[in-house]
C-alpha positions in Angstrom: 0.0 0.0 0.0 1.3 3.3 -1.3 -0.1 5.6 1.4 1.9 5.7 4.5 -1.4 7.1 6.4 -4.4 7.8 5.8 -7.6 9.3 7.3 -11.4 8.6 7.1 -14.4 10.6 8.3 -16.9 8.9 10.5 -20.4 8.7 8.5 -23.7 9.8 9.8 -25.8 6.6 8.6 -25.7 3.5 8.7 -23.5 1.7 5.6 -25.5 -1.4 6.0 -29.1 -0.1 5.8 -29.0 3.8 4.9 -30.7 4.7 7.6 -29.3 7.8 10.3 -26.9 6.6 13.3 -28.9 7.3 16.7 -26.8 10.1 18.8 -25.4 8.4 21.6 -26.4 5.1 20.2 -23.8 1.9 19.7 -21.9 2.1 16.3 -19.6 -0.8 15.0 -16.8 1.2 12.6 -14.7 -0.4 10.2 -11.6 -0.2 8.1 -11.7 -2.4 4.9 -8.9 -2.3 2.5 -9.6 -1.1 -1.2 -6.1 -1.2 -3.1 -5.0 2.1 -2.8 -6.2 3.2 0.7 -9.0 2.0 3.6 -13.2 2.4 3.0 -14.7 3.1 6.5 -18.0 1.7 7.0 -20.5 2.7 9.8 -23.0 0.7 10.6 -25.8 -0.1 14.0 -24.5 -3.4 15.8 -27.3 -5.3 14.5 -26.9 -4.5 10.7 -22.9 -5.4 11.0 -23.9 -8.3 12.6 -26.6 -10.0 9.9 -24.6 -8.6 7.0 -23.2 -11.3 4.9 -19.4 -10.2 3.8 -16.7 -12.2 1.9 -14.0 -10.1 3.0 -12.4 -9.8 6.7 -11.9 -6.1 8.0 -8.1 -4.7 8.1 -9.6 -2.9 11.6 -13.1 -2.9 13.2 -14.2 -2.0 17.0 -17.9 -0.7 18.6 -17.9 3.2 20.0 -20.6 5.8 20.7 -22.0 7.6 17.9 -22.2 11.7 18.5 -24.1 13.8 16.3 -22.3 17.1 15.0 -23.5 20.1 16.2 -26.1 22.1 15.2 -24.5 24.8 12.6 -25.1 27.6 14.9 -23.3 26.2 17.6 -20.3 26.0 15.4 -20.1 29.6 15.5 -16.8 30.1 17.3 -14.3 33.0 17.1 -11.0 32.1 14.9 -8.3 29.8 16.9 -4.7 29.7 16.3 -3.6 26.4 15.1 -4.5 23.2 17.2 -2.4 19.7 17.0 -5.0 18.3 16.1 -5.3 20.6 12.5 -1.7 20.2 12.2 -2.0 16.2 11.7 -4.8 16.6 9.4 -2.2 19.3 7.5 0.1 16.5 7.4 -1.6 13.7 6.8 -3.2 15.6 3.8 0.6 16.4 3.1 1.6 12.5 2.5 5.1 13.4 2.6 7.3 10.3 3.9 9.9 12.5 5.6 7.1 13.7 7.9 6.4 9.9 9.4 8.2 10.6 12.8 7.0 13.9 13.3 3.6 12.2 12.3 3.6 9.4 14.7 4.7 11.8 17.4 1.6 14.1 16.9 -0.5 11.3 17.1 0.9 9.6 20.3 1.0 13.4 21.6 -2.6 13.8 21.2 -3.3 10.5 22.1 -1.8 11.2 25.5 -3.9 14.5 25.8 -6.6 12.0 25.1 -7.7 13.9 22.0 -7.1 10.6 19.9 -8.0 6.8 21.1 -5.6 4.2 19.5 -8.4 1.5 18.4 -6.3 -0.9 17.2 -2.7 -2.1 15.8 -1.9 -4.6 12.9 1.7 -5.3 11.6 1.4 -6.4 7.6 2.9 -8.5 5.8 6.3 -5.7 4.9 6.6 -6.1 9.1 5.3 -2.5 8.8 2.9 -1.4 11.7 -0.2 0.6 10.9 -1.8 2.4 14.3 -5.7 3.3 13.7 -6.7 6.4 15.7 -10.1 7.8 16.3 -10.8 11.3 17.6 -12.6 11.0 20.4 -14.7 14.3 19.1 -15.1 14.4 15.7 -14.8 10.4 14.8 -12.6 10.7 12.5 -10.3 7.8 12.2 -6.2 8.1 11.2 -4.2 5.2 10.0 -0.8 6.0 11.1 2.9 4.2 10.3 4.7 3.4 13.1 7.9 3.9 12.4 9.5 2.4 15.8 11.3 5.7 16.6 14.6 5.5 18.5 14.4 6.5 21.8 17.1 8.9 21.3 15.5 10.3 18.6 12.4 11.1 20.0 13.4 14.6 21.7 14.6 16.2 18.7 11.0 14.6 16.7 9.3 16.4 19.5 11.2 19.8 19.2 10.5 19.5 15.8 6.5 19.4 16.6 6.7 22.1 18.8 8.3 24.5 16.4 5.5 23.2 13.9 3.1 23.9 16.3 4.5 27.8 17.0 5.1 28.5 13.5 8.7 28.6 13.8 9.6 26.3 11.2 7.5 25.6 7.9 6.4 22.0 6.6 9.4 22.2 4.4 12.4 23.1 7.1 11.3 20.1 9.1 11.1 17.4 6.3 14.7 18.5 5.4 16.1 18.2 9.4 14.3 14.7 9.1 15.7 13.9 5.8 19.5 14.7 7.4 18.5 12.7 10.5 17.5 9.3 9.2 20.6 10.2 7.1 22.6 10.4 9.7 20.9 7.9 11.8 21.6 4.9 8.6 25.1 6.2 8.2 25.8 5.4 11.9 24.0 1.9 11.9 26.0 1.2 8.6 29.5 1.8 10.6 28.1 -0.2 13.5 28.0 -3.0 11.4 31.2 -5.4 12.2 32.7 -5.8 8.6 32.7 -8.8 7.2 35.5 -11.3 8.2 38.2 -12.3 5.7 37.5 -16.3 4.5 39.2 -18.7 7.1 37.8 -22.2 4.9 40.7 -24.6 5.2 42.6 -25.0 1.9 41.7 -28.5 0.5 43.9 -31.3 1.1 46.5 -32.2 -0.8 46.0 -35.9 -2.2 48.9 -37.7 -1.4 51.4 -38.5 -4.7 52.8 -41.5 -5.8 55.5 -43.2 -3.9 58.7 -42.3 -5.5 61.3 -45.0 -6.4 65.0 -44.6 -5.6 
């Protein structure tokens, strides 16, 4: 799969029948794979469970429908930039030299209990794809994992930060990542013990003929 993550509104009826989700009623959600990306599916408990499918779900789990506000309520004044808008930003972005700073946001807003991590699943490239859900809004995220270094995960979150103030633009902080990961391979690559020179015994030599004197 090309996309390293993707994101998926939650729907306001029910994929299964077409009828409306019940605010504050049960909801089964579900991620189904379609090639180039995930289909998310919304359905009442009931109509997931007496639907007849030939295909297994890369993701599904039961939540709480909410219905969005009414449009006046909506009617807020202007706010500066959340984390939450700048992972939709870069998400939307798909650029793969964003995937630490991604996976950061996410597990940043997870911790602030904006996001809910629903569920894991490591394919078959021993890749691991996260699926998110905001608590709020519904909306799911498949995120990459990209089993960040401990010692790297400072200087990912300094990077969010200055992200997050405007102190650094998209591009600035895809090239710091670039000349990280750089820097990170080149170091694993001298780590490596180099290979040892061939020790295989020389053959034997096959005894000659007895000589004569």
């Amino acid at each position: 799969m090309s996309q390293e993550w993707n994101i998926r509104s939650r729907g306001h009826e029910c994929s299964v029948c077409g009828k409306p989700l019940v605010d504050r009623g049960p909801v089964v959600s579900v991620l189904r794979e379609n090639g180039s990306g995930y289909d998310r599916l919304d359905c009442h408990p009931e109509c997931w469970k007496a639907n007849p499918r030939d295909w297994e779900p890369f993701s599904s789990w039961e939540g709480v429908y909410h219905a969005p506000p009414p449009p006046d309520a909506r009617k807020e004044p202007l706010k500066k930039e959340t984390a939450g808008d700048l992972l939709r930003e870069l998400v939307a972005l798909d650029d793969p030299a964003m995937k630490n700073v991604v996976y950061v946001l996410a597990v940043m807003l997870e911790r602030s209990r904006i996001l809910v991590e629903r569920d894991s699943r490591e394919l078959e490239d021993h890749t691991i794809r996260r699926v998110y859900e905001d608590r709020k809004t519904g909306d799911t995220f498949v995120i990459l994992d990209p089993r960040l270094r401990l010692d790297a995960l400072g200087e990912v979150q300094d990077q969010v930060v200055a992200l997050l103030s405007g102190e650094k633009t998209f591009g600035e902080v895809a090239q710091v990542e670039e000349a990280s990961e750089a820097a990170a391979q080149s170091a694993e690559a001298e780590a490596e013990p180099a290979p040892e020179a061939s020790s295989e015994p020389a053959a034997p030599q096959e005894p000659g003929e007895s000589q004569q004197c």
